[in-house]
Backbone as JSON, one array per atom type, in Angstrom:
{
  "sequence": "XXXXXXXXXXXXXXXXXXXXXXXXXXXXXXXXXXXXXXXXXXXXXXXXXXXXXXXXXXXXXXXXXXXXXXXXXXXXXXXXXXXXXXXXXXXXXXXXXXXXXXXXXXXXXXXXXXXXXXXXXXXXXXXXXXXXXXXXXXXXXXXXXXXXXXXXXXXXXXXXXXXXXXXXXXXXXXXXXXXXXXXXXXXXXXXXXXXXXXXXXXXXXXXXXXXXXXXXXXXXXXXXXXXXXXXXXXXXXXXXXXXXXXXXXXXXXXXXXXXXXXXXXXXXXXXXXXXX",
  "N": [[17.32, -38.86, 35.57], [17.15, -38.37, 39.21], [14.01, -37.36, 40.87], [14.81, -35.79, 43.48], [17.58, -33.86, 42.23], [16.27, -32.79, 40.31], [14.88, -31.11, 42.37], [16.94, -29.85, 43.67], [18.41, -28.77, 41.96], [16.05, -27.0, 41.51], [15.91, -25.33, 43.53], [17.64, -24.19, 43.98], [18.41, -22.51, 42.26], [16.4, -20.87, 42.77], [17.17, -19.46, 44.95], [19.38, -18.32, 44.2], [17.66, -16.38, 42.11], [17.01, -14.88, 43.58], [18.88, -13.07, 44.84], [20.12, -9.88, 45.02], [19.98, -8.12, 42.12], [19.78, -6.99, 38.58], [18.35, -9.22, 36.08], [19.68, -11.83, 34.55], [21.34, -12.0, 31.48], [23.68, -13.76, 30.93], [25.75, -16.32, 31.83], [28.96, -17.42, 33.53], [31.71, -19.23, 34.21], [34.36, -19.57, 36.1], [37.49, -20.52, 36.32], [40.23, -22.07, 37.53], [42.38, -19.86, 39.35], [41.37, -17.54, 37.57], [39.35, -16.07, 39.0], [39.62, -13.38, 39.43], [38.47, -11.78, 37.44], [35.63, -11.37, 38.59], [35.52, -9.98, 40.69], [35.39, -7.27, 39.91], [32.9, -6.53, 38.51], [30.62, -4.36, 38.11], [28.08, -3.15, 40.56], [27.87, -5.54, 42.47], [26.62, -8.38, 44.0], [26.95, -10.84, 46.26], [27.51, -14.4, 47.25], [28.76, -16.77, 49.75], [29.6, -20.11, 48.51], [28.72, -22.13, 50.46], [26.89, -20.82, 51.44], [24.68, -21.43, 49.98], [21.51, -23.33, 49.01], [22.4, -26.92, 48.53], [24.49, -26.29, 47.0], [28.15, -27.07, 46.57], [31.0, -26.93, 47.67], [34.36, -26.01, 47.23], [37.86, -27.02, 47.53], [40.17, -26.53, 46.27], [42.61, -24.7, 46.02], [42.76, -21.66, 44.34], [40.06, -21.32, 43.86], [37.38, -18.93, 44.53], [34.98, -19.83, 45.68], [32.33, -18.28, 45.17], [29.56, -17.54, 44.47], [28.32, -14.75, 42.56], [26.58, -12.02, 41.3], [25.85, -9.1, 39.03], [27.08, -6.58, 36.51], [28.93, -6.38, 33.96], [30.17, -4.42, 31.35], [27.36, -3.49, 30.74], [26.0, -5.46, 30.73], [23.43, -8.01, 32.12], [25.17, -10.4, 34.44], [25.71, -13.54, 35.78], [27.78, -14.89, 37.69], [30.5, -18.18, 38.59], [32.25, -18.34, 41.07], [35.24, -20.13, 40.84], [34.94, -23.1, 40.7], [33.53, -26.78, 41.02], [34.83, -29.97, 41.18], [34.82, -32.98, 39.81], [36.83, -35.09, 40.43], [37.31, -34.4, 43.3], [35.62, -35.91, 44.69], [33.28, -35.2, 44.41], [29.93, -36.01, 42.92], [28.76, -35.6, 39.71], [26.45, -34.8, 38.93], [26.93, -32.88, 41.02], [29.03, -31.33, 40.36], [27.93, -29.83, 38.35], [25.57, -28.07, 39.13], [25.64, -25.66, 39.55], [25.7, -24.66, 37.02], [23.32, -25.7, 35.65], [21.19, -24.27, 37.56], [21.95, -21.64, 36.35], [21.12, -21.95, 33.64], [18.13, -22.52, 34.45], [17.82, -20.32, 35.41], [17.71, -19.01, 33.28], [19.73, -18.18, 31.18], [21.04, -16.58, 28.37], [23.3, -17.48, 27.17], [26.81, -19.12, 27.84], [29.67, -18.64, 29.37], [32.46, -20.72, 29.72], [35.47, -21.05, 31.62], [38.79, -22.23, 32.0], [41.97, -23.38, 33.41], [44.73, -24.7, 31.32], [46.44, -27.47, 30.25], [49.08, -27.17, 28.13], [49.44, -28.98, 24.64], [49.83, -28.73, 22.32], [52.29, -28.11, 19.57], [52.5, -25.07, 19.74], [51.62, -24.09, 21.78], [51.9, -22.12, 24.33], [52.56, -21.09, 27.8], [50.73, -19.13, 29.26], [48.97, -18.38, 26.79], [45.99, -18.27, 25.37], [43.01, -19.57, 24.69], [40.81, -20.59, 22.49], [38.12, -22.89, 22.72], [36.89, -25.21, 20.71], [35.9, -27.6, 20.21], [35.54, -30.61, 22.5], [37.14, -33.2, 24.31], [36.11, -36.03, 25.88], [37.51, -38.04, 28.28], [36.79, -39.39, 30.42], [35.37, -41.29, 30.81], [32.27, -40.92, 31.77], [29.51, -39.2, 32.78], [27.33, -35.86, 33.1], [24.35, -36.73, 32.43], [24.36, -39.51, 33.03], [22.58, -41.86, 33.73], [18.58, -42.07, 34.67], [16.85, -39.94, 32.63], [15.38, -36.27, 32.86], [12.83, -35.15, 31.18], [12.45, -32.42, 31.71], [14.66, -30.91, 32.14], [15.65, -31.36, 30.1], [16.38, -33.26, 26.47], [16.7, -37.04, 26.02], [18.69, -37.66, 24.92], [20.97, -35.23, 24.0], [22.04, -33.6, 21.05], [25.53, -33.2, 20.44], [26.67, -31.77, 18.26], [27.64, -29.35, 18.17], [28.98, -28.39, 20.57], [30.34, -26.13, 21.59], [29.46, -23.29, 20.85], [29.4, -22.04, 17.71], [28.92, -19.45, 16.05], [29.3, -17.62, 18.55], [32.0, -18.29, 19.03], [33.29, -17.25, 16.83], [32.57, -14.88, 16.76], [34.05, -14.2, 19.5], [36.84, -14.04, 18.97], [36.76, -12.29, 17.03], [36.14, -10.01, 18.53], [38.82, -10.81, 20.29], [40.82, -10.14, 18.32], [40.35, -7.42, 17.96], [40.97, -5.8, 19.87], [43.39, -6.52, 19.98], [44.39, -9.33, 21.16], [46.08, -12.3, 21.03], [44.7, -15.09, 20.19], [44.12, -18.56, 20.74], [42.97, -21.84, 18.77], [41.75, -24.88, 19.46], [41.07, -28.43, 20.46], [39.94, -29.24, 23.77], [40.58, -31.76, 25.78], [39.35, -33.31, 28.21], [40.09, -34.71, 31.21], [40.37, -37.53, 34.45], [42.21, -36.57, 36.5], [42.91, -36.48, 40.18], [45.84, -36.16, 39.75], [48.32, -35.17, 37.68], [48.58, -35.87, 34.07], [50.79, -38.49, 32.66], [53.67, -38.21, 30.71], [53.2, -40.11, 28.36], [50.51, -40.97, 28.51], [50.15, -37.74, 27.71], [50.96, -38.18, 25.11], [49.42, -40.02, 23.53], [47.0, -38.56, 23.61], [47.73, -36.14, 22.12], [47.49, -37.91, 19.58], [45.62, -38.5, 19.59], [43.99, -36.21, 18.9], [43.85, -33.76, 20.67], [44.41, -30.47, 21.75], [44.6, -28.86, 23.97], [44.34, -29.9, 27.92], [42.53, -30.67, 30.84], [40.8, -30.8, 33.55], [38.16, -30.56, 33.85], [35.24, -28.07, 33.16], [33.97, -29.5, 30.79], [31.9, -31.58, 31.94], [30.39, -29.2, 32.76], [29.74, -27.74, 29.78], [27.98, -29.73, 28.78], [26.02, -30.3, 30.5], [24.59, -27.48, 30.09], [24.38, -27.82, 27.33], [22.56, -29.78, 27.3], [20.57, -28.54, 28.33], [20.07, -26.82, 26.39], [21.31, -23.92, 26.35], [23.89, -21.95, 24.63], [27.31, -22.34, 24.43], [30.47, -21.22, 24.93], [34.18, -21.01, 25.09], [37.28, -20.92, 26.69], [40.44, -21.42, 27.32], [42.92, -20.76, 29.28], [46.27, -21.09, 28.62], [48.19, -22.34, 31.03], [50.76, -24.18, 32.13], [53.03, -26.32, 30.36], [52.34, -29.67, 28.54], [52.62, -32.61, 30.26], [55.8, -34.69, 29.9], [56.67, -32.66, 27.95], [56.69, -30.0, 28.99], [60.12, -29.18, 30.61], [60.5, -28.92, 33.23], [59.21, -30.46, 36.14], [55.62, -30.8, 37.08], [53.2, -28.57, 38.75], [50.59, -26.57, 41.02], [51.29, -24.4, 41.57], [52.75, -23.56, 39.47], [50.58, -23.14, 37.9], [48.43, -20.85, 39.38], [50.14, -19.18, 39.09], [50.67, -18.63, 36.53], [48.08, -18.06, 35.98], [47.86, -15.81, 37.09], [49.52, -13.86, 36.27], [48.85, -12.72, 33.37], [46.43, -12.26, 34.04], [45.35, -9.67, 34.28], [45.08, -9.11, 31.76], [43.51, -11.29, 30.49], [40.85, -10.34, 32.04], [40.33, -7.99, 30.61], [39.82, -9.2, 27.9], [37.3, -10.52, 28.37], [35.66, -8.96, 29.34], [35.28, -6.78, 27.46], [33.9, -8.72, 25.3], [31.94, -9.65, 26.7], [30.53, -7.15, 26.9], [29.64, -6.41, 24.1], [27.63, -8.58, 23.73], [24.31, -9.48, 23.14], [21.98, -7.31, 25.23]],
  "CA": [[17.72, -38.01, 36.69], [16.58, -38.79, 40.24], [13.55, -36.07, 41.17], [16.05, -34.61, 44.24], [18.4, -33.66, 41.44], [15.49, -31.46, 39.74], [14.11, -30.47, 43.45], [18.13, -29.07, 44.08], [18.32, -27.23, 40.81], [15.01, -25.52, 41.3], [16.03, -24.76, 44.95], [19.07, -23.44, 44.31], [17.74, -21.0, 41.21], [15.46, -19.7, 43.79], [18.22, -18.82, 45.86], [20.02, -17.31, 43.15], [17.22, -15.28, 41.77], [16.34, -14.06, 45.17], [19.94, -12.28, 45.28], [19.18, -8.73, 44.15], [20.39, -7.27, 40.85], [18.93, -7.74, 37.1], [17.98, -10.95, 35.45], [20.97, -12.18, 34.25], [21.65, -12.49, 30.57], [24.96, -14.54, 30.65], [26.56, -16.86, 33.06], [30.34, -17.15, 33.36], [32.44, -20.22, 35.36], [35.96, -18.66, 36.22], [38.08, -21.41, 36.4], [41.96, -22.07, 38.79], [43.12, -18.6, 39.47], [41.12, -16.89, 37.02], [38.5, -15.27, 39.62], [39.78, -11.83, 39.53], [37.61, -11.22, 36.76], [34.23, -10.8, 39.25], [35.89, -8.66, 41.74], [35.59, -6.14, 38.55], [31.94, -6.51, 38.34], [29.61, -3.67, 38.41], [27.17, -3.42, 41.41], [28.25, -6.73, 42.43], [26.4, -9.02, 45.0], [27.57, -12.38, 46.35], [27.07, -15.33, 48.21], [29.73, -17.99, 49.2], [28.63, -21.5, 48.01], [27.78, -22.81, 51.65], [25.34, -20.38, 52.19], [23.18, -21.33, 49.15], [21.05, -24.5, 48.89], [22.55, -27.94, 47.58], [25.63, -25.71, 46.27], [29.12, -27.96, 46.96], [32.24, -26.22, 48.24], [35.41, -26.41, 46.4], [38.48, -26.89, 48.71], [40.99, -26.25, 45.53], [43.39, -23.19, 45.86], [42.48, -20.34, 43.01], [38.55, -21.43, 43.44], [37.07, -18.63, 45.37], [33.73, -20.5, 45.55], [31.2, -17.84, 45.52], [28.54, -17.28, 43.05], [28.12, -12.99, 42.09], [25.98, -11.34, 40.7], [26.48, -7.81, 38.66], [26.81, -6.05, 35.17], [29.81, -5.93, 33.06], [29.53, -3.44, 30.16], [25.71, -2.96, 30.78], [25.49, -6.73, 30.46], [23.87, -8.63, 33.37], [25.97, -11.26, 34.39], [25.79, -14.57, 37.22], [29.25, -15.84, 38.02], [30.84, -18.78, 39.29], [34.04, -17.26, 41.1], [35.58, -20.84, 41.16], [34.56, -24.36, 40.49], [33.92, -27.54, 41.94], [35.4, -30.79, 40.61], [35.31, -34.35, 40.41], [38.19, -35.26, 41.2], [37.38, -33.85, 44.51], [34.63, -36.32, 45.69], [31.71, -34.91, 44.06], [28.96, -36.66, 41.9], [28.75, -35.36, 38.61], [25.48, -33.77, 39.45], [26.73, -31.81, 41.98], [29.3, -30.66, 39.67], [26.97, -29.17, 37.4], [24.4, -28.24, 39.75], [25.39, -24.2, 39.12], [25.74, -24.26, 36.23], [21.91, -26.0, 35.63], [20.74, -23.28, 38.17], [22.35, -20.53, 36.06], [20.15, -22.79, 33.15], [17.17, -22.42, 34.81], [17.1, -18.96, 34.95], [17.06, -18.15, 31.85], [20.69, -16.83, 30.55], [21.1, -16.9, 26.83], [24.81, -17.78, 26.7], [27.01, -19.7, 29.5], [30.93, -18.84, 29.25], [33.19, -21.53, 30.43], [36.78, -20.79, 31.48], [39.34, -23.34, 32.89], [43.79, -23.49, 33.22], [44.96, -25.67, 30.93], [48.32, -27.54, 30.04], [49.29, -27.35, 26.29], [49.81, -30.33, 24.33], [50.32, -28.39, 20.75], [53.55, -27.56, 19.8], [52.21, -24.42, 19.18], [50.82, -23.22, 22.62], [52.95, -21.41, 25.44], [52.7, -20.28, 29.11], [50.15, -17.7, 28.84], [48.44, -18.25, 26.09], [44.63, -18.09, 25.36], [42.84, -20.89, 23.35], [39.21, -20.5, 22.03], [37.93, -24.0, 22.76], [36.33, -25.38, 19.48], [35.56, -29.09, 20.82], [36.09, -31.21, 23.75], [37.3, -35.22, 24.49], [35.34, -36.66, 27.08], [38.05, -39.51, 28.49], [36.89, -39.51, 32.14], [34.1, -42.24, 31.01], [31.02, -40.4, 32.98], [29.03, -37.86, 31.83], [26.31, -35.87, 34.32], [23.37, -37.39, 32.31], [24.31, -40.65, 33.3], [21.16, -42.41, 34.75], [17.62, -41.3, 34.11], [17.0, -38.69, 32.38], [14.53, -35.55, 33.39], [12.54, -34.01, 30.2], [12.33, -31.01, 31.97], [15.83, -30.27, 32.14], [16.11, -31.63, 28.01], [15.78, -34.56, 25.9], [17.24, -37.75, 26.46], [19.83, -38.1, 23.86], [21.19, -34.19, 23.16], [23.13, -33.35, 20.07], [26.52, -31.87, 20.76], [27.4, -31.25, 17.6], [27.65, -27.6, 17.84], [28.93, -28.13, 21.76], [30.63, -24.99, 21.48], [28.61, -22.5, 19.5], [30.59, -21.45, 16.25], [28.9, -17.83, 16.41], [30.33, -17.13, 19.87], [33.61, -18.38, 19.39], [33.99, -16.47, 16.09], [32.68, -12.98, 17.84], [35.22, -13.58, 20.47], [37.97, -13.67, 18.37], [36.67, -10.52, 16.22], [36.48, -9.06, 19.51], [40.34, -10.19, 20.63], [41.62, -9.31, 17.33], [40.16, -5.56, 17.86], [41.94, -5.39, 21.0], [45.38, -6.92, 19.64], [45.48, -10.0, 21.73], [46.12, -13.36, 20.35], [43.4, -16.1, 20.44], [44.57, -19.72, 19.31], [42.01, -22.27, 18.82], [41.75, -25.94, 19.87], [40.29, -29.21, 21.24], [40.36, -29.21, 24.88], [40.67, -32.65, 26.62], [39.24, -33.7, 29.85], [40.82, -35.94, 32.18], [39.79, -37.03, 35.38], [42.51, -36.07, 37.58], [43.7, -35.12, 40.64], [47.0, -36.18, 39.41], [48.5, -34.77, 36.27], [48.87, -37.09, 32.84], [51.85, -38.93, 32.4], [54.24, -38.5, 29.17], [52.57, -41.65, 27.76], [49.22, -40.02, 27.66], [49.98, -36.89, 26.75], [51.44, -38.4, 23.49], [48.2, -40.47, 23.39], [46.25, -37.4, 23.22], [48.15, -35.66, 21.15], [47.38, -38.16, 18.78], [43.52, -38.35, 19.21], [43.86, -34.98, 18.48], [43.59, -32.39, 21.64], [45.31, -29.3, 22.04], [44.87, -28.88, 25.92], [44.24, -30.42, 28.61], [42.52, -30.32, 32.0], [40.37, -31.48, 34.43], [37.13, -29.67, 33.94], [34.6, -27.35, 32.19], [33.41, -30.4, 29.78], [30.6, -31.49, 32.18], [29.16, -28.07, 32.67], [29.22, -27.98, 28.94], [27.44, -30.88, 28.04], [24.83, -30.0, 31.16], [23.92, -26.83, 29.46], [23.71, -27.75, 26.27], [21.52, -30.5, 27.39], [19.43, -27.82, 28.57], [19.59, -25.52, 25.34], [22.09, -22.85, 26.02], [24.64, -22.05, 24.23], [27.92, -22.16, 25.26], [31.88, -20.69, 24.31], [34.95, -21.42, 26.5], [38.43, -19.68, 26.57], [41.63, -22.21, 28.28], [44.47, -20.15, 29.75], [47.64, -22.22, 28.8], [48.94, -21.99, 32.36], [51.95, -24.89, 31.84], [52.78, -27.28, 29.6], [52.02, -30.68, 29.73], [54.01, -33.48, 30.69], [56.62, -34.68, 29.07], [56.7, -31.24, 27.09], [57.19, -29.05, 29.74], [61.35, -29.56, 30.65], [60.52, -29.35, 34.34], [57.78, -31.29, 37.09], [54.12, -29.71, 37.15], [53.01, -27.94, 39.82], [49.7, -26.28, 40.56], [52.02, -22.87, 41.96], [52.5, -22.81, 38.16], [49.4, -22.97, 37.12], [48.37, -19.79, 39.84], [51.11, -18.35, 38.79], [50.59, -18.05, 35.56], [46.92, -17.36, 35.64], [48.15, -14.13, 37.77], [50.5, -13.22, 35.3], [47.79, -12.83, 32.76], [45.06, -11.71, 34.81], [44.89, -8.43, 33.32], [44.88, -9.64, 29.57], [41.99, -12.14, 30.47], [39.83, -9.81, 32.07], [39.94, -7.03, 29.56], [39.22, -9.62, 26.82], [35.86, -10.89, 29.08], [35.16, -7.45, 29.55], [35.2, -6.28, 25.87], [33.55, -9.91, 24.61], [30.72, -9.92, 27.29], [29.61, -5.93, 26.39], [29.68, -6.92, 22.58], [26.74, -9.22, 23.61], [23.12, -8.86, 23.17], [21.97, -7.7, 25.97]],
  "C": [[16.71, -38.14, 37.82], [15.41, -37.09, 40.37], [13.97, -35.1, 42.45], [17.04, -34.3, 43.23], [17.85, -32.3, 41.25], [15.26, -30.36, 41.03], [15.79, -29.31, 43.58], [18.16, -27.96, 42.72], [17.75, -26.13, 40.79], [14.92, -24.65, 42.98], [17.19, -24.08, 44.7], [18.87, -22.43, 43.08], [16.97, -20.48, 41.7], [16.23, -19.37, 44.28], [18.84, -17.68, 44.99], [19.23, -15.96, 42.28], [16.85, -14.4, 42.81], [17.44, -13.04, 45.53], [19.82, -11.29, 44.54], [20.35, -8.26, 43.04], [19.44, -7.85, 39.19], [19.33, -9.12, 36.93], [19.24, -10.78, 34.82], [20.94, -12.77, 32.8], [22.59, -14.07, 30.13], [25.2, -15.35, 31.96], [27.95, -16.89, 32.49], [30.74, -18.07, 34.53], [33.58, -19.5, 35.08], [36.41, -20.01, 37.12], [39.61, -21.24, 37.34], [43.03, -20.89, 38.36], [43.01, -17.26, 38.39], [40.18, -15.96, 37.82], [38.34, -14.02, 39.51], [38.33, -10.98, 38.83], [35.99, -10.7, 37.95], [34.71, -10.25, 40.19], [35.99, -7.42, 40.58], [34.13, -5.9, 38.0], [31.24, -5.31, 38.48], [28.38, -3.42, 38.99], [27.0, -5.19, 41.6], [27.47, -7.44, 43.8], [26.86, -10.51, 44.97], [27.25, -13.17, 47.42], [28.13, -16.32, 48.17], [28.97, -19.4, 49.59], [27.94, -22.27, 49.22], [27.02, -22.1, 51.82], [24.19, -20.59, 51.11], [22.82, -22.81, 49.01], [21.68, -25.4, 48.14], [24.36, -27.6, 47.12], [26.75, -26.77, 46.99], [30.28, -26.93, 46.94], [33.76, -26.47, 47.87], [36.48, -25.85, 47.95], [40.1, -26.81, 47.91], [41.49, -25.37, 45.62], [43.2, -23.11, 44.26], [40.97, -20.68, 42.62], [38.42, -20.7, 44.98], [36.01, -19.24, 46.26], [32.92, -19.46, 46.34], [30.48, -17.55, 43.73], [28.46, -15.03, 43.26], [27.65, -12.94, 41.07], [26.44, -9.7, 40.44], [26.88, -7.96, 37.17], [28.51, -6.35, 34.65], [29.25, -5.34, 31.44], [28.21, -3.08, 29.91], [25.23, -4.42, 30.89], [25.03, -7.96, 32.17], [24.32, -9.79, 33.61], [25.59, -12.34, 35.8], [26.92, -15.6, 37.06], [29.54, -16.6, 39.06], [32.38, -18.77, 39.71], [34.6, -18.83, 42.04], [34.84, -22.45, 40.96], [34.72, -25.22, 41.67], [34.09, -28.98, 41.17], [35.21, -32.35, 41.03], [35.8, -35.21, 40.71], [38.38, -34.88, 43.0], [36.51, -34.54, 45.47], [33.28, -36.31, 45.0], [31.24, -35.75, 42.65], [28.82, -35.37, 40.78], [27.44, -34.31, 38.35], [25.7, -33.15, 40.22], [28.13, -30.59, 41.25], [29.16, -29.19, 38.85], [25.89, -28.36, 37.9], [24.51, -26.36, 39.54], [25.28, -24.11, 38.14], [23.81, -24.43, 35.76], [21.28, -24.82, 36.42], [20.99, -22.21, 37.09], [21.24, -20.85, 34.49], [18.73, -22.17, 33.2], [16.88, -20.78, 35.01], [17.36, -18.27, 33.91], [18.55, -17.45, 30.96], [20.79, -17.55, 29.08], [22.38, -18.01, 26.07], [25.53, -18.6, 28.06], [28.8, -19.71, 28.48], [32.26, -19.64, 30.25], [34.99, -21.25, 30.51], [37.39, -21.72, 32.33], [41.28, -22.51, 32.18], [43.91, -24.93, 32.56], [46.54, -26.32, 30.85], [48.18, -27.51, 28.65], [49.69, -28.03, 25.87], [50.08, -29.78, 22.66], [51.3, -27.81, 20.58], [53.7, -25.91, 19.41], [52.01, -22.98, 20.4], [52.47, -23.09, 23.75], [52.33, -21.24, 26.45], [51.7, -19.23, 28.97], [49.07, -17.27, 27.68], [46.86, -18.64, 25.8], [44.37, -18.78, 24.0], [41.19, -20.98, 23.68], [38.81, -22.25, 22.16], [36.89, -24.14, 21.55], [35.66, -26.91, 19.87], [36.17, -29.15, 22.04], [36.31, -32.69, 23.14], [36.81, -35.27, 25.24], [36.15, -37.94, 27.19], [37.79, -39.91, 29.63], [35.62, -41.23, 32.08], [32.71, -42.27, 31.81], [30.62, -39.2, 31.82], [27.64, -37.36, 32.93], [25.1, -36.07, 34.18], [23.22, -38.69, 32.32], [23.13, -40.55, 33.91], [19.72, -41.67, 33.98], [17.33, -40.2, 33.52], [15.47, -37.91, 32.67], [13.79, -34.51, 31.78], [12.44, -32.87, 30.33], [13.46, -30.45, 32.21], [16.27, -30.77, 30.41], [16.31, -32.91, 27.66], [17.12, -35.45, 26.33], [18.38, -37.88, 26.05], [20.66, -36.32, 23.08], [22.41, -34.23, 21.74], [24.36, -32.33, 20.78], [27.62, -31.7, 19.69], [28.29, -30.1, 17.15], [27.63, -27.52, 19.86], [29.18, -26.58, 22.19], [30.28, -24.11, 20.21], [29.83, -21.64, 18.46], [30.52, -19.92, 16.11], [29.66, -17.03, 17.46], [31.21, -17.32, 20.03], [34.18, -17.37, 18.15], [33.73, -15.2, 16.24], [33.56, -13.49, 18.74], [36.86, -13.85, 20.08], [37.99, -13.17, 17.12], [36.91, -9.96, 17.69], [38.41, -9.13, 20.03], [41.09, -9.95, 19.49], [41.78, -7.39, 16.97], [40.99, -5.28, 19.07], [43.06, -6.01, 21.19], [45.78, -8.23, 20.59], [45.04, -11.19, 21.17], [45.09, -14.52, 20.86], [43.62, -17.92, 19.84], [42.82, -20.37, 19.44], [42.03, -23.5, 19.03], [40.94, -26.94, 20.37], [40.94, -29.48, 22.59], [40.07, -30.87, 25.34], [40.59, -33.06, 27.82], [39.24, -35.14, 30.35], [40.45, -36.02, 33.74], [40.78, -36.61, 36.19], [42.5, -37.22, 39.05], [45.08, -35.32, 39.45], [47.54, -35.77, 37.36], [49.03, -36.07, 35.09], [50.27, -37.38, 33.29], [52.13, -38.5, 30.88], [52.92, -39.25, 28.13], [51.05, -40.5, 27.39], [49.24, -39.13, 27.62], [50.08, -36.94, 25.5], [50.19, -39.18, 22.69], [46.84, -39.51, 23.02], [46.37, -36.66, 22.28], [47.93, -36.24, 19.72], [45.9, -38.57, 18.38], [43.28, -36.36, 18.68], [43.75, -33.43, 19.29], [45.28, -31.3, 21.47], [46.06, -28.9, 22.81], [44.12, -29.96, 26.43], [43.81, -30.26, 29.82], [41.77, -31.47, 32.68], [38.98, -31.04, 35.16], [36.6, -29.47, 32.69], [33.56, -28.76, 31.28], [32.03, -31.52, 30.43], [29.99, -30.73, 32.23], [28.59, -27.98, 31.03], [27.94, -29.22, 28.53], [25.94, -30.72, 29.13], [24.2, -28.68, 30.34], [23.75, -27.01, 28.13], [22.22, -28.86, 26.4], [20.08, -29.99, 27.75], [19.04, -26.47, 27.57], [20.59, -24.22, 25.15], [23.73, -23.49, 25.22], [25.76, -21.64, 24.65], [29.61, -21.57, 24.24], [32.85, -20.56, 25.53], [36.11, -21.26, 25.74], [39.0, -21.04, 28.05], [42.7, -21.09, 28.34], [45.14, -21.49, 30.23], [48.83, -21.79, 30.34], [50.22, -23.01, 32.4], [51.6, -25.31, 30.85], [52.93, -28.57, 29.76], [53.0, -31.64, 29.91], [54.77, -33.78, 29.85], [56.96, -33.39, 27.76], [57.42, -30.33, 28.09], [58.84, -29.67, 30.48], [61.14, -29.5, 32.65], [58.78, -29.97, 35.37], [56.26, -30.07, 36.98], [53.69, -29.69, 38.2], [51.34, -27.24, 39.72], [49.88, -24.84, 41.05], [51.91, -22.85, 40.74], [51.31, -22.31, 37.54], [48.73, -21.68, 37.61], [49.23, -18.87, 39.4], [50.77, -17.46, 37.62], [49.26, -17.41, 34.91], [47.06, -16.18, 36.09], [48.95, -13.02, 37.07], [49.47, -12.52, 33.94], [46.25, -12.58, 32.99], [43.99, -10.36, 33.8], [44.31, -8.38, 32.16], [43.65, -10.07, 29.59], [41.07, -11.1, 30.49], [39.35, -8.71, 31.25], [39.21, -7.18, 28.35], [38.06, -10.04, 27.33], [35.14, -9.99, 29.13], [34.26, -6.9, 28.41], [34.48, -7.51, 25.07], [32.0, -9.5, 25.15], [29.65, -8.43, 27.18], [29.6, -6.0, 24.95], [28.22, -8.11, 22.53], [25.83, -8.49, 23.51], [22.5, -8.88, 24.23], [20.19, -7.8, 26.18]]
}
């Protein structure tokens, strides 16, 4: 990793700790048309992504792109209300570059949320899927190139990408509050354009569940830096050749809006269940 890489990380976690509320236990990415959740925050401050150092500007409808700060359930929290993608232009480090900030200061846990399509004959419109693994098919990864020991060793293990503790507390927690939780390997693709038939059936037979176009570099940046991480797909369509009509990304808003409520209650009730 080039040393402007490190210099942006540790410039842009000064920015971020400089925005006033408590040290921040947790981070949280809120993925295409899930945002709502941090307008629900408790003593909430914010910044949108151009005004903070290095930060990259998502130009995706259902990415608010601001970072907030603020409590849920007593717990302090630093959210990313919206992503930014590469599919959109951006280097792989600039991707990641909040999430590493959120890293650097210190949170214990880092919850990743994305819209997915469903590729199991199992999943629906609406439905909520505990991510258990990822595919990496995009052929990149954001430790390409040198690597920086001070952001973590050269070669991380991601055996345990998604921590097994935190995915099985958050589905004790949505089983206490009655709502259904499947479980799955999520699949990232690079995008813009949605799979074809052909490879969804290709996938389906490497083994994924869902499908998107995200989340699976921030993972792999924080674990490279130690935290542990747990990530929640809202099945917003299904995917190609599955779904009986064209894919749209109105559906995909759509249906994260439809479901809004559900999500945030279970984020709510997951993220005060932590230690804080």
């Amino acid at each position: 990793m080039k040393e402007s890489t490190f210099k942006k990380v540790e410039e842009l976690a000064t920015a971020l700790r400089e925005m006033s509320g408590q040290e921040p236990k947790v981070g949280l990415v809120l993925g295409s048309g899930l945002g709502a959740f941090a307008d629900q925050l408790d003593a909430p401050v914010s910044k949108e992504y151009g005004e903070l150092p290095h930060m990259p500007v998502s130009a995706v409808p259902g990415h608010s792109g601001r970072m907030v700060r603020g409590c849920s359930g007593g717990v302090p929290l630093i959210v990313m209300q919206g992503r930014v993608h590469a599919y959109e232009g951006w280097s792989l480090d600039d991707v990641v570059l909040g999430v590493r900030a959120f890293c650097r200061l210190g949170i214990g846990a880092l919850i990743v949320t994305n819209a997915g399509g469903g590729i199991h004959v199992d999943l629906r419109p609406g439905d909520f899927m505990r991510i258990t693994d990822h595919l990496n098919l995009t052929g990149d990864s954001p430790l390409r190139g040198p690597n920086d020991d001070r952001l973590g060793p050269r070669f991380p293990d991601m055996s345990s990408a998604y921590d097994r503790e935190l995915g099985e507390h958050l589905e004790m927690v949505a089983s206490r509050c009655g709502q259904s939780l499947r479980r799955g390997v999520y699949a990232y693709m690079p995008g813009p354009s949605y799979e074809t038939p052909a490879e969804i059936r290709m996938l389906r037979v490497l083994g994924a569940d869902a499908v998107g176009m995200s989340t699976v570099p921030e993972v792999i940046a924080a674990r490279h830096m130690g935290v542990r991480c747990v990530g929640i797909s809202v099945i917003t369509n299904l995917a190609a050749g599955i779904s009986p009509s064209d894919l749209s990304h109105s559906e995909v808003k759509e249906t994260a809006t439809r479901v809004e409520g559900t999500f945030i209650k279970l984020l709510q009730r997951f993220i005060a269940t932590l230690e804080r």
